[in-house]
C-alpha positions in Angstrom: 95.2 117.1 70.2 91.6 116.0 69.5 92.6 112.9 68.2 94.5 112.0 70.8 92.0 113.1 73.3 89.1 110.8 71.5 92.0 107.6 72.0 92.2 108.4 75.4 88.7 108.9 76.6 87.7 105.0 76.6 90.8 104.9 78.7 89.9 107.3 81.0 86.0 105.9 81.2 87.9 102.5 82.2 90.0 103.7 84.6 86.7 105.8 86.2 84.7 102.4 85.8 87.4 100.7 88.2 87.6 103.8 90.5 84.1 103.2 91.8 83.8 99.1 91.3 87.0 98.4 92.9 85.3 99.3 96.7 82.1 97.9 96.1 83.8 94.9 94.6 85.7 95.0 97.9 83.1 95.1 100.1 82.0 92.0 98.5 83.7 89.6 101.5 84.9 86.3 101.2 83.1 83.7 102.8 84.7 83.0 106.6 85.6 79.0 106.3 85.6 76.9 109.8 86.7 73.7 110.3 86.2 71.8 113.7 87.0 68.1 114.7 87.3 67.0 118.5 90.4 65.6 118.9 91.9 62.5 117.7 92.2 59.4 119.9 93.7 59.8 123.6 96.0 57.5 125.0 94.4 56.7 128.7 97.6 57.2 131.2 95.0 57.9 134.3 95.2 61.5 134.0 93.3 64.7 133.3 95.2 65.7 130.1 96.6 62.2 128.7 98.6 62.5 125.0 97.3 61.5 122.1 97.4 57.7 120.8 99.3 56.1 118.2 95.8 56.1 116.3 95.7 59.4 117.3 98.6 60.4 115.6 97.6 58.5 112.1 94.6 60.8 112.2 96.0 64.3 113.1 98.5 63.5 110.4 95.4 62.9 108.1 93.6 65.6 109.3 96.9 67.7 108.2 96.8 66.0 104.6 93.2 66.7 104.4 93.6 70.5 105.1 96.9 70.4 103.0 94.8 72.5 100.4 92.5 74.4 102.8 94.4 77.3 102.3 94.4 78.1 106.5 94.8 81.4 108.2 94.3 80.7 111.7 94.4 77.4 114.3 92.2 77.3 117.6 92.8 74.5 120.4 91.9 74.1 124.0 95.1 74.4 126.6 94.9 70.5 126.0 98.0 68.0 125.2 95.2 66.2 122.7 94.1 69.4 121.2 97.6 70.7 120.7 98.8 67.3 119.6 96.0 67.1 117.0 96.5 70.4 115.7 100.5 70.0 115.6 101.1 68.3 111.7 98.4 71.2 110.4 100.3 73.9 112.6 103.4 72.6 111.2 102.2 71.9 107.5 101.1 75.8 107.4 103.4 77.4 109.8 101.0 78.9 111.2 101.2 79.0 115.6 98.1 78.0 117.1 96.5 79.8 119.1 95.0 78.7 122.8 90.9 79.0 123.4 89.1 79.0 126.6 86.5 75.7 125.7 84.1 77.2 128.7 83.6 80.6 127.0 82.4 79.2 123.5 80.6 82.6 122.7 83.8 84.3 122.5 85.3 82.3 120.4 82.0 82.3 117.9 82.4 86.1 118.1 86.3 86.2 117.2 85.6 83.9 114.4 82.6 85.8 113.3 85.2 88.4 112.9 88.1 87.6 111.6 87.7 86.7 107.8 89.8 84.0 106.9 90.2 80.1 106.7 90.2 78.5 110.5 90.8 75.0 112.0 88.9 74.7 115.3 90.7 71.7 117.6 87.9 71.0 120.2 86.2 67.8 122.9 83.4 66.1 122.1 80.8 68.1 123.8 82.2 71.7 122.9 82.8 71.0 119.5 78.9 70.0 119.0 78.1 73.2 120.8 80.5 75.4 118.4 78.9 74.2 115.5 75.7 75.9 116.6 76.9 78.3 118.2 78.3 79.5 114.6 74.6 78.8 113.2 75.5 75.3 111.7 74.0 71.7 112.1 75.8 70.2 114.4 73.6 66.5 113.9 73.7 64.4 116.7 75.9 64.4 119.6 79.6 63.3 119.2 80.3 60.0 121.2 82.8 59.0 123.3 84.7 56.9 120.9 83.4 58.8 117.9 86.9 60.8 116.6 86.0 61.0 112.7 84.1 64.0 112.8 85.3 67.4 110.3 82.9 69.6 110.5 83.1 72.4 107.7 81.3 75.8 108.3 80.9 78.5 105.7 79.8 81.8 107.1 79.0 84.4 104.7 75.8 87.2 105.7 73.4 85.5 104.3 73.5 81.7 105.5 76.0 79.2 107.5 76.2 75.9 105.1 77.4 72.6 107.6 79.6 70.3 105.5 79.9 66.9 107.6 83.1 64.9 106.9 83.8 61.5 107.8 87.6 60.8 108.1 
């Protein structure tokens, strides 16, 4: 019995070790991971929520082979049809449904991605998704033109620090 009690014991001092590592280990959080872009080009029809271009298109389809990888939980866009349409091959490429944002209340948004821990795609304008970026505590760099659609911003938010990665696309 001694024997097998002296085999068992680095077992047991393991198994102890991993009872009180696994919850400090798990209050170890993953980095939150935003990525925002204005959307891609409009087609001008004359009114107040025109579709996305043909050039528009090409680019939310390579905005959707970009994030292919990005490992997404969530997808924000304005009640727009060029936010939606922008967001549509990464919302079909992940399955996941995107979900409709109020671009006048930009600190509630900052605060419901602040916390909820995951991967998000932002689909924003050019003056609100400027304002996002620092909202979050990132560089937003200049302002975003009117004819500038090549902006991907990418935000990591951990306790410590918000790192701006600018993308060009």
């Amino acid at each position: 019995m001694p024997r097998l009690f002296l085999r068992l014991l680095p077992l047991a001092q393991v198994l102890a070790l991993g009872l009180v590592a696994a919850p400090l280990l798990a209050q170890q959080d993953e980095p939150i991971v935003v990525y925002l872009v204005r959307h891609a080009e409009r087609a001008e029809d004359g009114t107040n929520d025109p579709p996305i271009s043909p050039a528009g298109e090409q680019r939310s389809r390579l905005l959707a082979t970009m994030l292919r990888d990005a490992a997404l939980t969530h997808i924000h866009t304005t009640d727009y049809l060029r936010t939606r349409a922008t967001a549509a091959p990464v919302a079909l490429d992940t399955g996941i449904e995107p979900v409709v944002y109020d671009s006048e209340e930009l600190d509630v948004l900052a605060a419901r991605l602040r916390a909820a821990p995951g991967r998000h795609l932002v689909v924003g304008h050019s003056n609100t998704t400027h304002e996002l970026v620092a909202a979050l505590g990132g560089d937003p760099g200049g302002p975003i033109e009117p004819d500038e659609y090549d902006r991907l911003y990418m935000l990591t938010l951990t306790e410590a620090a918000v790192t701006t990665v600018l993308i060009r696309f």
